[in-house]
Kinemage of the C-alpha trace (Angstrom):
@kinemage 1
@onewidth
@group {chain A} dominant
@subgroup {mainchain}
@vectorlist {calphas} color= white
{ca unk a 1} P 28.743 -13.784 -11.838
{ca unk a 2} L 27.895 -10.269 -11.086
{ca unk a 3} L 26.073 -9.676 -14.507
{ca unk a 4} L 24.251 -13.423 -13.766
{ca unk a 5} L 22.926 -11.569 -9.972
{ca unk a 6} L 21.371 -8.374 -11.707
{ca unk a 7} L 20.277 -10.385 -14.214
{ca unk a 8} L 18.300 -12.558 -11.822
{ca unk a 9} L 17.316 -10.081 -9.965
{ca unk a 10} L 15.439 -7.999 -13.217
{ca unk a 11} L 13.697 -11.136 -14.097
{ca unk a 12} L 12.138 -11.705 -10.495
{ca unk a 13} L 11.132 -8.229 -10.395
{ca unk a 14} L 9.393 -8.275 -14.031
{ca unk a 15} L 8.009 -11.430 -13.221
{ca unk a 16} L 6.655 -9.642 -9.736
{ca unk a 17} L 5.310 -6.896 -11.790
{ca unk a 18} L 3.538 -8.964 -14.393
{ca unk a 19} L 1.400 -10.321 -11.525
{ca unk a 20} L 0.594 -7.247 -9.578
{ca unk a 21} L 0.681 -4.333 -12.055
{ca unk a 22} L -0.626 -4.699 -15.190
{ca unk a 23} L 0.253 -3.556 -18.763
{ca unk a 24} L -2.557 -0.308 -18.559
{ca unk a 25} L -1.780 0.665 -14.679
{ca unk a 26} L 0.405 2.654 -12.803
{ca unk a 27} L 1.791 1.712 -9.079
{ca unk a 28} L 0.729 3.989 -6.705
{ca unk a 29} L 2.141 2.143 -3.723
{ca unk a 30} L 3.973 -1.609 -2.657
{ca unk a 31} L 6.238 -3.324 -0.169
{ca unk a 32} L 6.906 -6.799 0.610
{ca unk a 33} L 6.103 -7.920 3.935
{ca unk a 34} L 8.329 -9.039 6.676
{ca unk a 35} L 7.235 -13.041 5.885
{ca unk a 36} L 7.787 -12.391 2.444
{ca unk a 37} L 3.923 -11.688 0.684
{ca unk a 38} L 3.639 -8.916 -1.402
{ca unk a 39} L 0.999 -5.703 -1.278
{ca unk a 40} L 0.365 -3.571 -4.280
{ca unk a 41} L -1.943 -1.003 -4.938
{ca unk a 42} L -2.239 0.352 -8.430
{ca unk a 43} L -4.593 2.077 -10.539
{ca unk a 44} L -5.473 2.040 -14.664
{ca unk a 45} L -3.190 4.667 -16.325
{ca unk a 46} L -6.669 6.551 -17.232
{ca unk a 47} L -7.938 6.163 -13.494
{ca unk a 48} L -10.961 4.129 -14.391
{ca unk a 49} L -10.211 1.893 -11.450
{ca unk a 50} L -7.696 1.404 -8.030
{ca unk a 51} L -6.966 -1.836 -7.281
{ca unk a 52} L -5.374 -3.328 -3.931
{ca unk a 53} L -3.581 -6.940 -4.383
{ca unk a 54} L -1.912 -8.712 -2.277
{ca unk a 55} L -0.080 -12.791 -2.024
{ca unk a 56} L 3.153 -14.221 -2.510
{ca unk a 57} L 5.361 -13.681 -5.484
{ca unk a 58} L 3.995 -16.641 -7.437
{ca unk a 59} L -0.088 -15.651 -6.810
{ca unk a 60} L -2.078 -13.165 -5.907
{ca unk a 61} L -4.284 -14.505 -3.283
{ca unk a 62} L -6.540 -11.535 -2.860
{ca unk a 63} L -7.682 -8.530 -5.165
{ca unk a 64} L -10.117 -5.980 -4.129
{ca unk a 65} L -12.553 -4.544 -5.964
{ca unk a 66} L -13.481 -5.429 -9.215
{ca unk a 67} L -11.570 -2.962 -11.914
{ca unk a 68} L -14.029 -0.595 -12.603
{ca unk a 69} L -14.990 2.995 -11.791
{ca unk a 70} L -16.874 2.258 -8.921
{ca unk a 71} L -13.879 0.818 -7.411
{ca unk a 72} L -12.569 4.174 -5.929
{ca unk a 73} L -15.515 4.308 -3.760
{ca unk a 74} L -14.219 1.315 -2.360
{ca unk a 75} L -11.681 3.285 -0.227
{ca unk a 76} L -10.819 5.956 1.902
{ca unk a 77} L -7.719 7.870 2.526
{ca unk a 78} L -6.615 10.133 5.537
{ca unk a 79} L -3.293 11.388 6.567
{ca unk a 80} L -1.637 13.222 9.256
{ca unk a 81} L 0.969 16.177 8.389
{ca unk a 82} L 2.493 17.917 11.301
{ca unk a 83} L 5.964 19.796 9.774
{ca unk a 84} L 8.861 21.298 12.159
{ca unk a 85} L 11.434 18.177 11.958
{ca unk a 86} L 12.516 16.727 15.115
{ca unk a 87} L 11.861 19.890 17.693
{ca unk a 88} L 8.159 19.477 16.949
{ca unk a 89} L 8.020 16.218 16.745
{ca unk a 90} L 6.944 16.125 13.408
{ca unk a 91} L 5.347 13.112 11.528
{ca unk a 92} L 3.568 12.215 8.222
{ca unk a 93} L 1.041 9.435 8.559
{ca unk a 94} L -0.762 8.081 5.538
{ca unk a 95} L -3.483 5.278 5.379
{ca unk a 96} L -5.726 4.330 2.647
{ca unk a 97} L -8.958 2.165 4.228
{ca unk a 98} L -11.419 -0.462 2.893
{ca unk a 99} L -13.741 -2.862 4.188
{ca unk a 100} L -14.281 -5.984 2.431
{ca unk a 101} L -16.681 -8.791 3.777
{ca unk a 102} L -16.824 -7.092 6.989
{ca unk a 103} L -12.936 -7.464 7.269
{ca unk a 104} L -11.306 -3.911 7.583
{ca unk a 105} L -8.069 -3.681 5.477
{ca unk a 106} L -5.831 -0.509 6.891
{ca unk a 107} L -2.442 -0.082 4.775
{ca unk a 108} L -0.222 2.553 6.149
{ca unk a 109} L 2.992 4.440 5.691
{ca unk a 110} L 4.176 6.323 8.945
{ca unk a 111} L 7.002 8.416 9.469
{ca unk a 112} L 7.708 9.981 12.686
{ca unk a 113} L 10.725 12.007 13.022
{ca unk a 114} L 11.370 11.243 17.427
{ca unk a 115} L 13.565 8.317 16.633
{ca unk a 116} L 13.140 9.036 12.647
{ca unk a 117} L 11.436 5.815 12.400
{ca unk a 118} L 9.339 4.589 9.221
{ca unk a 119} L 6.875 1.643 9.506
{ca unk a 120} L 4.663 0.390 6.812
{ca unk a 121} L 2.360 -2.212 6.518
{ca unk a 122} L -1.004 -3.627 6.863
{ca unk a 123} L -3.955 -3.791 9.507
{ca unk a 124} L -7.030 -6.230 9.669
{ca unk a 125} L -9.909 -5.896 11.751
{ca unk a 126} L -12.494 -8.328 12.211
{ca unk a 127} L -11.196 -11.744 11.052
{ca unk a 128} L -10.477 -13.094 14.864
{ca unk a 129} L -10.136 -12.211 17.676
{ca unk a 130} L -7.614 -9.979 18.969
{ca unk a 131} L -7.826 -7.522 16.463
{ca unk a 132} L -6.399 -5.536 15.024
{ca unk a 133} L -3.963 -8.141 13.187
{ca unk a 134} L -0.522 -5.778 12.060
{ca unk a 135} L 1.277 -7.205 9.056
{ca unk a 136} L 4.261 -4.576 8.848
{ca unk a 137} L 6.389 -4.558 5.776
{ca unk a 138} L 9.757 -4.541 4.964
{ca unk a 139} L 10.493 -0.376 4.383
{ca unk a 140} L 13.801 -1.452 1.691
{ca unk a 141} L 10.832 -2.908 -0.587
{ca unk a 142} L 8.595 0.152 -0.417
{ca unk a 143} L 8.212 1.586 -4.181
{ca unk a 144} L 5.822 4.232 -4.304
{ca unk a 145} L 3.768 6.474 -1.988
{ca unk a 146} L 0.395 7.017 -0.387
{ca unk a 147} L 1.226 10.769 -0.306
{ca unk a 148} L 0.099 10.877 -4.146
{ca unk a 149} L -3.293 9.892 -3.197
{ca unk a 150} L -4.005 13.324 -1.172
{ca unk a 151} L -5.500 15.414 -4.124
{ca unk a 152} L -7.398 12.476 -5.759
{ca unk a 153} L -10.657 13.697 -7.499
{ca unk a 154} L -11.797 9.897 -7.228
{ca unk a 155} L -11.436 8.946 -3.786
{ca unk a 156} L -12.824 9.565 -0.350
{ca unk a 157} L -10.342 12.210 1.279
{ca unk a 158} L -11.167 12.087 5.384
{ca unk a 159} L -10.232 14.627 7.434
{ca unk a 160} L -8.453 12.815 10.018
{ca unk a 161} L -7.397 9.376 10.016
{ca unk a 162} L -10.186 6.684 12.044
């Protein structure tokens, strides 16, 4: 029974994987949300292109921009860095931005050591109302890290997060 589980278990991750990283890319960062969709951003093993997709484990729904190398003009990344562990109140806050049909995507990874909490997860502005909409993820699911994307040659690095 136990070798039928893990079994299982590889499958629905390679299945996963063939859907939201493909044969020539690398994952740079993914989670599963708390109502179960999935987020992945990845980028061609050459860095011709960055890729954000996002849906439930049977479809992606949505994937932004087209794979090119004009894609990693398409976002932005900022993070925070403040060291000194709890007496400082140290944290380590890391977004990567993009605006697509005048709908702003924010994914984030936040760690804050006051409380030593972690959230990750998704923003979106200006699709309704009452905006910004938070879509946090489940942290257990995180693989990856938006901490690789602070010496990128290819992207947009801001000096402070907006």
């Amino acid at each position: 029974m136990k070798y039928f589980l893990l079994s299982f278990l590889i499958i629905s991750i390679q299945s996963k994987a063939q859907k939201y990283i493909l044969q020539n890319e690398k994952l740079i960062f993914s989670f599963q949300t708390k109502k179960g969709k999935y987020l992945t951003i990845a980028k061609d093993s050459t860095d011709k292109y960055i890729v954000y997709r996002f849906g439930t484990k049977d479809k992606v729904e949505f994937e932004y921009p087209e794979k090119n190398r004009s894609s990693w003009s398409k976002f932005k990344y900022a993070f925070y860095l403040r060291g000194g562990g709890l007496q400082n109140e140290g944290e380590d806050r890391n977004y990567i931005y993009f605006t697509n049909q005048n709908i702003r995507y924010t994914v984030y990874d936040e760690y804050y050591a006051v409380g030593s909490k972690t959230l990750i997860g998704i923003k979106v502005a200006g699709s309704a109302p009452g905006q910004p909409i938070d879509i946090p993820g489940e942290y257990k699911t995180k693989e990856g890290t938006l901490t690789d994307l602070r010496d990128n040659k290819f992207l947009e690095i801001l000096d402070e997060p907006e």
